[in-house]
MARMAR-239163 format. One line per field, with one value per residue (C-alpha): residue number from 1; z, y, x; residue in three letters. Coordinates in steps of 0.2 Angstrom, whole numbers, always signed. Layout:
% MARMAR-239163
k	NUM,...
up	Z,...
north	Y,...
east	X,...
r	ALA,...
% end
This chain:
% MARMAR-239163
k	1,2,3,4,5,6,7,8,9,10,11,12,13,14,15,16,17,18,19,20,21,22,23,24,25,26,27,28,29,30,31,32,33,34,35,36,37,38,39,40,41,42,43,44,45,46,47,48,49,50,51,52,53,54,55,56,57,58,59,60,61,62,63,64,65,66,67,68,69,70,71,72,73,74,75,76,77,78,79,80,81,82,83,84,85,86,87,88,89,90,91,92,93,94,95,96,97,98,99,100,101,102,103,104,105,106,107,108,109,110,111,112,113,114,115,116,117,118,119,120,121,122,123,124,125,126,127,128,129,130,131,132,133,134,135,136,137,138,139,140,141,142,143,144,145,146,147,148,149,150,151,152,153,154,155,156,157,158,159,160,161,162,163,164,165,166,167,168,169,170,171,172,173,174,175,176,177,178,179,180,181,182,183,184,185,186,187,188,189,190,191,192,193,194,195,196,197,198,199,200,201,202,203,204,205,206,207,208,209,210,211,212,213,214,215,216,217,218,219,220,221,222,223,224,225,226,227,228,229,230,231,232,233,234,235,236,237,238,239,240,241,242,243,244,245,246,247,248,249,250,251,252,253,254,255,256,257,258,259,260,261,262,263,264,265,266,267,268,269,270,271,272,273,274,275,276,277,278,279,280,281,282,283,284,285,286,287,288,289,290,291,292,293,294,295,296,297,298
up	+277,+296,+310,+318,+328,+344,+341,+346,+356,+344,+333,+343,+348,+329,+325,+342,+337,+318,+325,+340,+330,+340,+354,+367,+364,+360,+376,+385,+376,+380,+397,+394,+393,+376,+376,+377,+363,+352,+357,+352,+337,+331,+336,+323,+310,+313,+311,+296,+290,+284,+289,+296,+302,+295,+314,+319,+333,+328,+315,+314,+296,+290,+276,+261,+266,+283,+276,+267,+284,+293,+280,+282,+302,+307,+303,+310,+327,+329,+324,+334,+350,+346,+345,+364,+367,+350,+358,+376,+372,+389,+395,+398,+387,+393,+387,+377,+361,+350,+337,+324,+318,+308,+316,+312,+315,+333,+341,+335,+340,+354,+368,+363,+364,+381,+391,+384,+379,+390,+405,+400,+399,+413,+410,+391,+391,+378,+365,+352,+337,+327,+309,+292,+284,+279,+294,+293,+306,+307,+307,+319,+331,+327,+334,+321,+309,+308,+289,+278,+259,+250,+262,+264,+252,+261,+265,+279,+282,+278,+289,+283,+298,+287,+274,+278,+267,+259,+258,+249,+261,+260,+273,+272,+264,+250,+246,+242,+234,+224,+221,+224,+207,+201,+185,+186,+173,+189,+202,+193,+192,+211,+221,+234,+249,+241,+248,+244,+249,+248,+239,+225,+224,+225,+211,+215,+210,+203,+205,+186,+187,+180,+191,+188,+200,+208,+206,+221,+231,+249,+249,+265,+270,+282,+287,+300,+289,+275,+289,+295,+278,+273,+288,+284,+266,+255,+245,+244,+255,+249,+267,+278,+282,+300,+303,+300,+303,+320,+310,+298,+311,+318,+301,+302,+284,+272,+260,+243,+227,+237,+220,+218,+227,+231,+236,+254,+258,+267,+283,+288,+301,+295,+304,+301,+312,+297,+302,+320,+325,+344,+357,+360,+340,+337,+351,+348,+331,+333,+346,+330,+321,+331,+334,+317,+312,+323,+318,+299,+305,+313
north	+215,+214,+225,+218,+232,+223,+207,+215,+201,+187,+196,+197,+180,+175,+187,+178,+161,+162,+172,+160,+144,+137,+142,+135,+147,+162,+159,+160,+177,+185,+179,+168,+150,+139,+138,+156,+158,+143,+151,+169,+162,+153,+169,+177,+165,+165,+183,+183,+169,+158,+147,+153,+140,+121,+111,+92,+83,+87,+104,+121,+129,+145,+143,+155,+166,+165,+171,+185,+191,+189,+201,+214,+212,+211,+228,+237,+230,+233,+250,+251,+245,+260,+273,+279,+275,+288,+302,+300,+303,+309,+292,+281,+269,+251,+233,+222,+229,+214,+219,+206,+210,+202,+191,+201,+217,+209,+213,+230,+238,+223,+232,+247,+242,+232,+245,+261,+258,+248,+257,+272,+263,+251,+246,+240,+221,+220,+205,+201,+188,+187,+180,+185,+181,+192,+189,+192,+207,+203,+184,+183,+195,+208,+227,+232,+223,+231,+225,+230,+230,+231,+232,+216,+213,+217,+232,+239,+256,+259,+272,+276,+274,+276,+270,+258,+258,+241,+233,+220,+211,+196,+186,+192,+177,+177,+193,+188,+173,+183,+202,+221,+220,+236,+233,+228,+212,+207,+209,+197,+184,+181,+167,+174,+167,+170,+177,+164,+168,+156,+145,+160,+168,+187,+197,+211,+228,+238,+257,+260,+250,+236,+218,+200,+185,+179,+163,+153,+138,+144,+149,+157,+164,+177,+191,+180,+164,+178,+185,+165,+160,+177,+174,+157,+163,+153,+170,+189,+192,+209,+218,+230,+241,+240,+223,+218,+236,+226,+214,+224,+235,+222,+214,+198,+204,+218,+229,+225,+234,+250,+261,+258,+267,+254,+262,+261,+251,+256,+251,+252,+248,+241,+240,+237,+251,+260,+280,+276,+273,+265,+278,+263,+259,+278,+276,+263,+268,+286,+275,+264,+278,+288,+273,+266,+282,+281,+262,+270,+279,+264
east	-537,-541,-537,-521,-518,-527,-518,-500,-497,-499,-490,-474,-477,-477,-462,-452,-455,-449,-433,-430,-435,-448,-463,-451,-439,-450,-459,-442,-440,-455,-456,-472,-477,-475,-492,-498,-488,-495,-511,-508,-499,-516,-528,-514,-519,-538,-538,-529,-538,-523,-506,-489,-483,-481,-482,-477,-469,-453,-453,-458,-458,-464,-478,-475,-486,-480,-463,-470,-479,-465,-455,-468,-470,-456,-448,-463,-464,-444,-447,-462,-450,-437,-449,-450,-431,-430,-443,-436,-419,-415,-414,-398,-400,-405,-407,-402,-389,-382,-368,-363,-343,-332,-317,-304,-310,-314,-295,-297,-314,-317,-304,-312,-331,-329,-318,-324,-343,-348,-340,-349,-366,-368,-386,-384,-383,-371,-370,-356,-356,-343,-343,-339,-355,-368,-382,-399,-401,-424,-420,-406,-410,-395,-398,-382,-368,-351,-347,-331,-333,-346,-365,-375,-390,-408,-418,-406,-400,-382,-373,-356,-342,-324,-314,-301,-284,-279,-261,-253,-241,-230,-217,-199,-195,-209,-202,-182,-193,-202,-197,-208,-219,-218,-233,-249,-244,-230,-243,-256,-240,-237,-244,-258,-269,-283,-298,-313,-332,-344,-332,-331,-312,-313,-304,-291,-296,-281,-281,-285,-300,-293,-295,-289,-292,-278,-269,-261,-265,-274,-289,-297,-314,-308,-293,-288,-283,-277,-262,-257,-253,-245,-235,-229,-224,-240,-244,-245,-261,-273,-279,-284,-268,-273,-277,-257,-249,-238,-234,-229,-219,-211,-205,-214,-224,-218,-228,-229,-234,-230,-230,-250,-261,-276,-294,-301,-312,-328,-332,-351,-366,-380,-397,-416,-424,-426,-429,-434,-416,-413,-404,-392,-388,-386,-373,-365,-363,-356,-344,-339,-337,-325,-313,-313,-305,-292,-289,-287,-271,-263
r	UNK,UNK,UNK,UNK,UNK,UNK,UNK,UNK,UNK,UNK,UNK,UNK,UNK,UNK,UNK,UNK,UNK,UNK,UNK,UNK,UNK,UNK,UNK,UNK,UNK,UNK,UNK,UNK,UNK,UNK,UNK,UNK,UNK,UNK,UNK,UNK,UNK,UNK,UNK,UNK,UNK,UNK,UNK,UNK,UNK,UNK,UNK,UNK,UNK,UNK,UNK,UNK,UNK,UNK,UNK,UNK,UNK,UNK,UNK,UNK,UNK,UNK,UNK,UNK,UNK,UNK,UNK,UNK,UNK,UNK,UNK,UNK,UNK,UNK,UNK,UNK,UNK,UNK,UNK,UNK,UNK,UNK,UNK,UNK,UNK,UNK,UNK,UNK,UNK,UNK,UNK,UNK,UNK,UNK,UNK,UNK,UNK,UNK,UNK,UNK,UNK,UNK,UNK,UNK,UNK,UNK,UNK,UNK,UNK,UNK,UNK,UNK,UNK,UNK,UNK,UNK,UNK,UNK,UNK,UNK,UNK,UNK,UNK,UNK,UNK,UNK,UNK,UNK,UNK,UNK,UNK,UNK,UNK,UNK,UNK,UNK,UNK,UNK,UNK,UNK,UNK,UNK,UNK,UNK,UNK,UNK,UNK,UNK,UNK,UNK,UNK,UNK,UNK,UNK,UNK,UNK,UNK,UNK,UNK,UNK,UNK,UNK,UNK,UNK,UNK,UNK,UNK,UNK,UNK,UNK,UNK,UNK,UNK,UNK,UNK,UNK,UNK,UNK,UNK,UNK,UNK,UNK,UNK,UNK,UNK,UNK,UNK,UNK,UNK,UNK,UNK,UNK,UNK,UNK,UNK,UNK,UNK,UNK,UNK,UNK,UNK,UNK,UNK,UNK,UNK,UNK,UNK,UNK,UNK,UNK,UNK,UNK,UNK,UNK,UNK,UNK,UNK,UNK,UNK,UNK,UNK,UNK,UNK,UNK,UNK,UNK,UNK,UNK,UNK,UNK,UNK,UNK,UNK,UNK,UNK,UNK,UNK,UNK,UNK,UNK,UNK,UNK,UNK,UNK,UNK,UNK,UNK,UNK,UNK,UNK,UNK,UNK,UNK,UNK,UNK,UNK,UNK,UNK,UNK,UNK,UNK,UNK,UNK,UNK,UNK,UNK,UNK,UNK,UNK,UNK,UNK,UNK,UNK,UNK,UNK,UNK,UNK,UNK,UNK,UNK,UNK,UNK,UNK,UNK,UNK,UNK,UNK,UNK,UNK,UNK,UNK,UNK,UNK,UNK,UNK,UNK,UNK,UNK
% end
């Protein structure tokens, strides 16, 4: 195997261009010119002595050995990048911090994040995508995902932030319709909005262990869509307590199935750093961590 450790340059060219898409892009990244990257990117290849890249007029695509290069790359120069910021950590934190969340947690921790965080950290140049998919932290270019549930598949470390109670909630009028099931057997029986990922319902877990997929006619892909149809009386929704808690104090939604006591569900951060953790992720993530123990009260 060659020496790479004199080809840094080529290497973060390679790693820029597979996560911005194209030498264009990478070059835009790293401050450099499209060529310089093409160049560095083909000393890469000669050194190695094989193909990353498939090139035309119009694509760039990985080889398969370009992916598997890129698996193992990757993650060493990011945490190569974090190690000074992790030695020195005297210094304000600076840079560039990008945070995926999902939607609905966005009203929540986004107030929070914007007027606490960022106030107390003025040089961070802080970035936010919000989706309920799994993203791919290397690929995409994300310091940190906030994820409720069950942790995303990959090599990523997992830190723990809290555990989030869960609720069953319905409109006033879905209620009278309906009745307060009081068994499991009358709980399985209601119409529900139906939480659907990737085209694949999710069952309900009872506290005894016990689960059953839901029947009813809305399905929906995120907590957002869940509330809307709860509130206009298409189904019993399954949620995070404090994702509808004013709704529910204001009598737009009540509680249902208030005799089972459903488990939390954890709520975690997810990064790629491995041990060399980022003073700005560490940060950010005790930030999380404290607020999302506060929003498990509400």
């Amino acid at each position: 195997m060659p020496n790479l450790l004199n080809e840094i340059s080529g290497l973060m060219a390679f790693v820029r261009t597979v996560e911005a898409g194209s030498f264009s892009a990478a070059a835009r990244d790293l401050g450099t010119t499209p060529s310089a990257v093409s160049k560095g990117v083909a000393r890469l290849e000669k050194k190695i002595g094989t193909r990353l890249f498939l090139r035309s007029t119009r694509a760039l695509m990985l080889t398969q050995d370009g992916q598997l290069f890129f698996d193992r790359v990757a993650p060493l120069l990011r945490d190569l990048g974090a190690s000074e910021e992790a030695i020195r950590s005297d210094i304000a934190p600076s840079g560039r911090l990008r945070i995926s969340m999902p939607n609905e947690m966005a009203p929540l921790l986004l107030p929070r994040l914007f007027g606490s965080f960022a106030a107390d950290y003025p040089n961070l140049h802080i970035e936010v995508g919000l989706t309920d998919r799994f993203v791919d932290l290397i690929r995409e270019d994300y310091d940190v995902a906030l994820r409720v549930g069950n942790s995303a598949p990959g090599d990523y470390m997992v830190r723990h932030l809290a555990d989030l109670p869960m609720t069953i909630v319905g409109s006033p009028a879905f209620l009278k319709t309906w009745g307060n099931p009081a068994t499991a057997e009358a709980l399985a029986a209601l119409p529900f909005a139906r939480y659907a990922l990737g085209g694949i319902t999710q069952p309900m877990r009872l506290p005894d262990g016990r689960s059953f997929i839901p029947s009813g006619r809305v399905d929906c892909d995120s907590g957002t869509a869940l509330i809307q149809a709860a509130l206009s009386g298409l189904g019993a929704a399954y949620l995070l307590r404090c994702l509808v808690a004013k709704d529910l104090e204001g009598g737009r939604l009540v509680a249902l199935a208030t005799g089972f006591s459903f488990p939390s569900a954890p709520f975690s951060a997810l990064h790629a750093f491995g041990g060399t953790v980022p003073l700005r992720v560490k940060l950010v993530c005790d930030f999380i961590a404290r607020e999302a123990k506060a929003i498990a009260f509400i």
